[in-house]
C-alpha positions as CSV (number, residue, x, y, z in Angstrom):
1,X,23.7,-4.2,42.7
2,X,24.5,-2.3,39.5
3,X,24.4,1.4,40.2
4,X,22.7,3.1,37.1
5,X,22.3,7.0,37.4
6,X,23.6,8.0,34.1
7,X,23.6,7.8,30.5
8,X,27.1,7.1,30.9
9,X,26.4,4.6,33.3
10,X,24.6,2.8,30.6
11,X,27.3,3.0,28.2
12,X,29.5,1.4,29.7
13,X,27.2,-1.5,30.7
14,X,28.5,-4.9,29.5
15,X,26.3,-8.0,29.7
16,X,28.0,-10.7,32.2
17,X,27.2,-13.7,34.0
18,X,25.0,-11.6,36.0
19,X,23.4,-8.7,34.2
20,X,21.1,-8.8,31.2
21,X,19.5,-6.1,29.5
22,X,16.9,-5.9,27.0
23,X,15.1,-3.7,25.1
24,X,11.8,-4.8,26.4
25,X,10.0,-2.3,23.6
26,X,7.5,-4.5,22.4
27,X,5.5,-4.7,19.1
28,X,3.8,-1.3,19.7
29,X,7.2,0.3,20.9
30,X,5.5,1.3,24.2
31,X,7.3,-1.8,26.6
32,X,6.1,-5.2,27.3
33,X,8.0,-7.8,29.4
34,X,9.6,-9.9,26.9
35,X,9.5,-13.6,26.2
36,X,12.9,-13.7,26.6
37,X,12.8,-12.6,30.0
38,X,11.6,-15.6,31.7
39,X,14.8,-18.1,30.6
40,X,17.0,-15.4,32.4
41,X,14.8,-15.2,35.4
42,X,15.4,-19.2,35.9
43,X,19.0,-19.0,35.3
44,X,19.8,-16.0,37.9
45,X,17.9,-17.8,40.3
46,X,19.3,-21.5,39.7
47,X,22.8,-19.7,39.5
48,X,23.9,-16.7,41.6
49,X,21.4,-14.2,41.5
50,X,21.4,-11.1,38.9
51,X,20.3,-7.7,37.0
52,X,17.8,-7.6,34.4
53,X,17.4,-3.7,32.9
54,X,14.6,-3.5,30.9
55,X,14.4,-0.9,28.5
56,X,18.5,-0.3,27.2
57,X,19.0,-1.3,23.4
58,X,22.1,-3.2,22.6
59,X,23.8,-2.6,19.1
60,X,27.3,-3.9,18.7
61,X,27.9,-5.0,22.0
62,X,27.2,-1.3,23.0
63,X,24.0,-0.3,24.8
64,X,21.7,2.7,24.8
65,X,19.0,4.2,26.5
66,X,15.7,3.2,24.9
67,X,13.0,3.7,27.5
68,X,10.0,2.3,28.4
69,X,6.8,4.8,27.8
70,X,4.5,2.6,30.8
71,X,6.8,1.1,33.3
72,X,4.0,0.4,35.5
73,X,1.9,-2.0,33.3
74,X,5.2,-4.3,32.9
75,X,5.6,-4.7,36.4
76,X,2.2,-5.6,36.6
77,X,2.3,-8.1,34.3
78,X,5.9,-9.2,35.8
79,X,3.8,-9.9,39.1
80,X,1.2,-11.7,37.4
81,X,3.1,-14.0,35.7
82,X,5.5,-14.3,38.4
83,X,2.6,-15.6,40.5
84,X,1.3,-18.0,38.1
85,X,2.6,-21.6,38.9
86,X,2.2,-22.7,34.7
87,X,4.6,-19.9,34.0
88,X,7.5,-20.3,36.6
89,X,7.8,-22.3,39.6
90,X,8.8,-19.9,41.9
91,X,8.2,-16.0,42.5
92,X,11.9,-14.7,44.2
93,X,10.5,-11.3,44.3
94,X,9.6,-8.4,46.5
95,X,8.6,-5.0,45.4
96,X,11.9,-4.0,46.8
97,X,13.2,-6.0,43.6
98,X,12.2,-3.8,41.2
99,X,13.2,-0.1,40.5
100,X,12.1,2.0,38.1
101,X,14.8,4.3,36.9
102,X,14.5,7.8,35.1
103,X,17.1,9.7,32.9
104,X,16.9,12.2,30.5
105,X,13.4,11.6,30.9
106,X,13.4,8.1,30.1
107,X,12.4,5.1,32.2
108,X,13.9,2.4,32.4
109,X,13.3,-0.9,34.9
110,X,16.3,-2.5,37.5
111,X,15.2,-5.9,38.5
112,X,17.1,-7.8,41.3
113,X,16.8,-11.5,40.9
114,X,18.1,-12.9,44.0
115,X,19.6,-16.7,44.0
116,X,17.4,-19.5,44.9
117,X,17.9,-21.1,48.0
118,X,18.1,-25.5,48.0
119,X,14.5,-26.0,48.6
120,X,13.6,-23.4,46.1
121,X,15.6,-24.9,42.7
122,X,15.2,-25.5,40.8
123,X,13.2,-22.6,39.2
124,X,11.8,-23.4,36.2
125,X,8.9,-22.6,33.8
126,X,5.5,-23.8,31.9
127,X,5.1,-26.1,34.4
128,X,7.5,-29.2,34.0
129,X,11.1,-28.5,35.2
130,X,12.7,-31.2,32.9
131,X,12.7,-30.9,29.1
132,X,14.5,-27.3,29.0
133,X,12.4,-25.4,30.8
134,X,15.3,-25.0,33.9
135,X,18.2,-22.8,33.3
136,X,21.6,-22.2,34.8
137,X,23.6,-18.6,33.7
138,X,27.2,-19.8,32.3
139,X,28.9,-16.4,31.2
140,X,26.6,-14.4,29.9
141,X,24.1,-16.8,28.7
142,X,21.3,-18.5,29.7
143,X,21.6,-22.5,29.1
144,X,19.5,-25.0,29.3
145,X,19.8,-27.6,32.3
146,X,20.2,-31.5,31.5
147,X,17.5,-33.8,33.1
148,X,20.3,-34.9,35.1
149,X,21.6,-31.4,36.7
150,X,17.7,-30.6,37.3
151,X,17.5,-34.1,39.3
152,X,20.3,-33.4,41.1
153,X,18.7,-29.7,42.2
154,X,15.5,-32.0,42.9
155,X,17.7,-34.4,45.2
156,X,19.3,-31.2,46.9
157,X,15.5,-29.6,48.1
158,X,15.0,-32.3,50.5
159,X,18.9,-33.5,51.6
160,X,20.2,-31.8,54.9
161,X,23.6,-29.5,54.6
162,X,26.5,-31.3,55.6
């Protein structure tokens, strides 16, 4: 798990095949889960697990403390969406999961998306797994599964290890 303390922990943050961060400042400036969020839920879960800080602004590949003014109401909302079957298939996580994370008087939130087991992928959103809505994390992006990887994650749920 990433160990942030520090401002200069922040700093020298890069985003990788498993840690994302985002501003998360939304249009007041206050902090909403982004929309974004959700694509890079599904792929740390369909891949190998991962970070997601909410609340550290990225500007030429550098990153920054920006803070979030009402932690509490976006992992609310986190939860509630999290348990809502139209929005993603699974919910991977415990309150244990989420951290919130003060410095310099700033909060900022650590999320901990564990990897999906085989009967859990594939972890996917609004409802439908095919048609883009499953993603895998290659590097440090999130991309879109095939209809043929996502059937072959299906196939996987109910086949016994070898």
């Amino acid at each position: 798990m990433t160990d942030i303390r520090t401002l200069a922990d922040i700093e020298t943050l890069s985003e990788s095949v498993d840690l994302e961060c985002k501003l998360a400042a939304g249009r007041d400036g206050k902090g909403q889960l982004p929309n974004d969020f959700w694509p890079t839920y599904s792929a740390f879960a369909n891949t190998h697990g991962g970070i997601i800080l909410l609340g550290v602004k990225e500007q030429k590949r550098r990153f920054s403390l920006h803070g979030l003014s009402d932690p509490q109401r976006i992992i609310t909302t986190l939860f509630n969406h999290l348990n809502n079957r139209q929005k993603v298939s699974s919910n991977l996580l415990t309150d244990k999961d989420v951290n919130v994370i003060r410095i310099d008087g700033k909060d900022l939130i650590q999320i901990h998306i564990p990897a999906a087991n085989r009967k859990q992928k594939p972890v996917y959103l609004n409802g439908n797994p095919f048609k883009g809505n499953t993603y895998r994390r290659l590097h440090e992006g999130d991309r879109p599964c095939s209809d043929e990887i996502v059937k072959r994650m299906l196939a996987e749920q109910v086949e016994e290890s070898r």
